[in-house]
N, CA, C and O of each residue as an XYZ file, in Angstrom:
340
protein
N     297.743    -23.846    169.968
C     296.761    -24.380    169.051
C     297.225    -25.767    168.617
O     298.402    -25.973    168.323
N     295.914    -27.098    168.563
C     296.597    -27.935    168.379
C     296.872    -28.342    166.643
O     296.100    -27.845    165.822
N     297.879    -29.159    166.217
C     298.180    -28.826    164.763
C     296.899    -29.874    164.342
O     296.676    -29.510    163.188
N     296.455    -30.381    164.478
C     294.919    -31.304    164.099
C     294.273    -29.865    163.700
O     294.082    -29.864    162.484
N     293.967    -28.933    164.154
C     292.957    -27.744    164.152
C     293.766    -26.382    163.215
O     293.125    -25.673    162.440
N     295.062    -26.233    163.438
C     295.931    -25.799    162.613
C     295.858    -26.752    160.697
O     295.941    -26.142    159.631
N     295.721    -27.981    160.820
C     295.153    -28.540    159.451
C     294.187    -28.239    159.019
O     293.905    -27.702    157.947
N     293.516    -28.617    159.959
C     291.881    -28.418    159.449
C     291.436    -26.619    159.082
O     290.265    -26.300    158.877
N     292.090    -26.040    159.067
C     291.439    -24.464    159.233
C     292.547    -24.181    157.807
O     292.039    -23.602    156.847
N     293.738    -24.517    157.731
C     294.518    -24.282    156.431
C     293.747    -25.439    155.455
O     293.753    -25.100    154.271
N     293.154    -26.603    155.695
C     292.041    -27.064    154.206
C     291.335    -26.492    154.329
O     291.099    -26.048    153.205
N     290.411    -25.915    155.273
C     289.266    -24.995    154.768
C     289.647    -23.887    154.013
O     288.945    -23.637    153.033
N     290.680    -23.109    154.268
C     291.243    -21.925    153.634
C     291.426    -22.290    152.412
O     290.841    -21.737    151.481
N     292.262    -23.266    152.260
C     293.035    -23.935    151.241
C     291.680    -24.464    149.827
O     291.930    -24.232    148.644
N     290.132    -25.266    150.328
C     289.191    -25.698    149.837
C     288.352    -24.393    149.155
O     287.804    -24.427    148.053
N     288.397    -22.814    150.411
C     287.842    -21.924    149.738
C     288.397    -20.912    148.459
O     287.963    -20.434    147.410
N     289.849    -20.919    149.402
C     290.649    -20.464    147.873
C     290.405    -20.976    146.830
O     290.108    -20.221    145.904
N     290.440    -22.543    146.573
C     290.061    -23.028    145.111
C     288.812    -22.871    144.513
O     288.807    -22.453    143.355
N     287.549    -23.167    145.164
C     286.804    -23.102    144.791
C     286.371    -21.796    144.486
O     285.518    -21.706    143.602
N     286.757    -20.804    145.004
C     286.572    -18.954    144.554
C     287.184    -18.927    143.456
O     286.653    -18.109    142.704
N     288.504    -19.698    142.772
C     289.265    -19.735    141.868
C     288.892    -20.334    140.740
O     289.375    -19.998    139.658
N     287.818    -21.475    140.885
C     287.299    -21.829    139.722
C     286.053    -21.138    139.766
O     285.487    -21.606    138.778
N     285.167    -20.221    140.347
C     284.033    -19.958    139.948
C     284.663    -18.259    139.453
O     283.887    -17.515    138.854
N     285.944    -17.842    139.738
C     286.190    -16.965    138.542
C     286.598    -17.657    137.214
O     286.059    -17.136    136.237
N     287.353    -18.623    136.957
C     287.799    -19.056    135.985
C     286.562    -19.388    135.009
O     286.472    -19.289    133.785
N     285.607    -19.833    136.018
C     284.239    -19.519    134.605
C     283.822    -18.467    134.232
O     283.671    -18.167    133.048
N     283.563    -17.718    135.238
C     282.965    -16.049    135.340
C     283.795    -15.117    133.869
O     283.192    -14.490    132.998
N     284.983    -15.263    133.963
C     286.007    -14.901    132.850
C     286.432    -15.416    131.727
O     286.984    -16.510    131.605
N     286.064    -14.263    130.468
C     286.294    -14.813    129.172
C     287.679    -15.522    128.996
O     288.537    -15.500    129.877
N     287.784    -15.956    128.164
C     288.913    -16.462    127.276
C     289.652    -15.556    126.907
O     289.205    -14.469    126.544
N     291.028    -15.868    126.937
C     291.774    -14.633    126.314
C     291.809    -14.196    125.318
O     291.969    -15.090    124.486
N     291.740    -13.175    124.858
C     291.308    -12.652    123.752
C     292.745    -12.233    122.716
O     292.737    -11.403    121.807
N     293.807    -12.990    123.122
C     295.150    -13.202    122.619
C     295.351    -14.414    121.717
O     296.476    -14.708    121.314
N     294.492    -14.971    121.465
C     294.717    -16.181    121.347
C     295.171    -16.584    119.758
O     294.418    -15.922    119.044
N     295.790    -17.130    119.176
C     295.576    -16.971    117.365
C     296.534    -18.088    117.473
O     297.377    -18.470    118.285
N     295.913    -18.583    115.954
C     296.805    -19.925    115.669
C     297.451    -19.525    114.336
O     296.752    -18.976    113.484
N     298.598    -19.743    114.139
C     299.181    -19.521    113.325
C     299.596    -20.580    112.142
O     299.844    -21.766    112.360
N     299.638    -19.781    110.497
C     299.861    -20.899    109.920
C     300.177    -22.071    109.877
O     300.228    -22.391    111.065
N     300.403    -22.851    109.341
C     301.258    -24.463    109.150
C     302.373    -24.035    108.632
O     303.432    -24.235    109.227
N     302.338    -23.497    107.661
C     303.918    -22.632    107.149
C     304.815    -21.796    108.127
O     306.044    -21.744    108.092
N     303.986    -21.152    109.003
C     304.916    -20.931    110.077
C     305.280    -21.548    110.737
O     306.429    -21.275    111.084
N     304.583    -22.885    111.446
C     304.523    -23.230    112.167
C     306.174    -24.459    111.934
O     307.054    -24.956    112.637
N     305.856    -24.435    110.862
C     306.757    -25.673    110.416
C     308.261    -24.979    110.282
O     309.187    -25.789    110.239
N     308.608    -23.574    110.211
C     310.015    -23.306    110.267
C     310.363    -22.362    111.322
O     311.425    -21.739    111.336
N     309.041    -22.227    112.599
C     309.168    -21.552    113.782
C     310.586    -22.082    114.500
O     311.401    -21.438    115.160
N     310.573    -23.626    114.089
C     311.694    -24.096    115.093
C     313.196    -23.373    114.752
O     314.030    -22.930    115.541
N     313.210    -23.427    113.260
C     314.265    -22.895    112.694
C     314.895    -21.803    112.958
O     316.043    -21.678    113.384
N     313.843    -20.712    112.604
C     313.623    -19.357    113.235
C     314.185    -18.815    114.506
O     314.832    -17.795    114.743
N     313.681    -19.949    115.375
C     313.810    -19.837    116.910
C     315.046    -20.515    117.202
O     315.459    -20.530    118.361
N     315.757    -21.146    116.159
C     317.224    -21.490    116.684
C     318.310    -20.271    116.150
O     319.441    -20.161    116.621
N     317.784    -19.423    115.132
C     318.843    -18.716    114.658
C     318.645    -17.139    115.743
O     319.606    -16.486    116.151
N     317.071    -16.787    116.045
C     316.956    -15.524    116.985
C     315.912    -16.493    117.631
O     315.101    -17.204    117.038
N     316.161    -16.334    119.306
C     316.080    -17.120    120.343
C     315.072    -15.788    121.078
O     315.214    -14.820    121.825
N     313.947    -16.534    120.254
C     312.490    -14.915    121.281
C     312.500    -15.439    122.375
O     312.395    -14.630    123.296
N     312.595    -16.604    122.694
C     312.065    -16.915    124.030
C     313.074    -16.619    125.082
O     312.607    -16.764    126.212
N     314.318    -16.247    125.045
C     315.360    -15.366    125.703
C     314.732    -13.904    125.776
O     314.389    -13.200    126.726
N     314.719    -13.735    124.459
C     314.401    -12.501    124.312
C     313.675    -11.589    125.189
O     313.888    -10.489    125.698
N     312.418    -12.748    125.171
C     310.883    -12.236    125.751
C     311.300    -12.167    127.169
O     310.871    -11.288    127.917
N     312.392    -13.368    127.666
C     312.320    -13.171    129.485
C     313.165    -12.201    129.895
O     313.118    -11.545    130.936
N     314.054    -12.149    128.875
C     315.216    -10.709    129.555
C     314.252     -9.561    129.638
O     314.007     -8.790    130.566
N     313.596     -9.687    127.975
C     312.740     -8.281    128.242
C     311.745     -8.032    129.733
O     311.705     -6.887    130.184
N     310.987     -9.124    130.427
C     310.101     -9.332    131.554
C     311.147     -8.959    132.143
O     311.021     -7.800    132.538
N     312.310     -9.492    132.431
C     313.314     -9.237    133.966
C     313.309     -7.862    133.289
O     312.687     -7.211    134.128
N     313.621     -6.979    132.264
C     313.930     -6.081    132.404
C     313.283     -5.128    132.904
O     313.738     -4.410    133.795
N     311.881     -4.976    132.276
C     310.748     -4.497    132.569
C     310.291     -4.398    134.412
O     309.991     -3.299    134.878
N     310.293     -5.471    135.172
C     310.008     -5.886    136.131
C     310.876     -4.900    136.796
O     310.493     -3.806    137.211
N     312.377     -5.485    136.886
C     313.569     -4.339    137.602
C     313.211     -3.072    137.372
O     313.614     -2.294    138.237
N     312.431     -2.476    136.278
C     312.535     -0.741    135.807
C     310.950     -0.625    136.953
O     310.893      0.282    137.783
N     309.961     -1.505    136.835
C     309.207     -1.254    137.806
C     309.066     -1.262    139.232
O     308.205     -0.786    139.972
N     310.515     -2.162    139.525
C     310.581     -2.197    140.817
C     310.994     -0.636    141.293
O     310.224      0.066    141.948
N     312.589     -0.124    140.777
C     312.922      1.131    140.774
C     312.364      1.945    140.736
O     312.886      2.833    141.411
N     311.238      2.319    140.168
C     310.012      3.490    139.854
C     309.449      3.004    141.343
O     309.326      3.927    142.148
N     309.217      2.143    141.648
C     308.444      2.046    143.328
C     309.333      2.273    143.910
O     309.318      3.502    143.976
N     310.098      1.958    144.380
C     311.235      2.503    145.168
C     311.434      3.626    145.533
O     311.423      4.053    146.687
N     311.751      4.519    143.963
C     312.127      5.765    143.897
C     310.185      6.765    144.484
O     310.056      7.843    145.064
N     309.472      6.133    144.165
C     307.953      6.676    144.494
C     308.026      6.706    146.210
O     308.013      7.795    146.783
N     308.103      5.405    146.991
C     308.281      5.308    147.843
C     309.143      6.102    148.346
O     308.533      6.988    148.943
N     310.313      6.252    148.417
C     311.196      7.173    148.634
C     310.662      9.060    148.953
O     310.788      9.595    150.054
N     310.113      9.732    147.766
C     309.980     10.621    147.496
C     308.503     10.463    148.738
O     308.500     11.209    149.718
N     307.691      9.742    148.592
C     306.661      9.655    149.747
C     307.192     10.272    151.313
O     306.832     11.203    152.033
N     307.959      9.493    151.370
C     308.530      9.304    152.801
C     309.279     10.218    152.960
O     309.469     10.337    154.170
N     310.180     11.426    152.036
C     310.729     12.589    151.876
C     309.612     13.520    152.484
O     309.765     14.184    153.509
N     308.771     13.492    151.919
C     307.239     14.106    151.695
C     306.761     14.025    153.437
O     306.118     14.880    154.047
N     307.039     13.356    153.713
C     306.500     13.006    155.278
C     307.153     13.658    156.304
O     306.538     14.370    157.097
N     308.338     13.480    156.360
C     309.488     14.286    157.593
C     309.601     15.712    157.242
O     310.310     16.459    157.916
């Protein structure tokens, strides 16, 4: 295949992916998470966040979370494939 035609077929792919991507991004509400928080908080968040560090917090907790879900597939998978032989 020549790579001229190998381009052209990864922008078309590449042109439809996006555009499917913004006609969900309208299709779909706003997150419904959203909140703004005081000025009083806002103004000693930094403080806060230098003495307990959430934003560590929050990613150990994701890696942690993530690893316990990987293991549960694993171990699922596993027991599948027990299940089979």
């Amino acid at each position: 295949m020549d790579s001229s035609v190998l381009n052209s077929i990864t922008n078309w792919l590449s042109e439809l992916i996006n555009s499917i991507q913004g006609i969900l991004m309208v299709l779909l509400p706003d997150s419904p998470f959203q909140f703004q928080l005081p000025e009083e908080v806002q103004s000693i968040l930094g403080y806060i966040n230098w003495v307990i560090p959430f934003y560590m917090i929050g990613n150990t907790l994701m890696i942690w979370c993530a690893a316990i879900l990987v293991y549960y597939a694993y171990q699922t998978i596993l027991r599948w494939v027990k299940a089979i032989q």
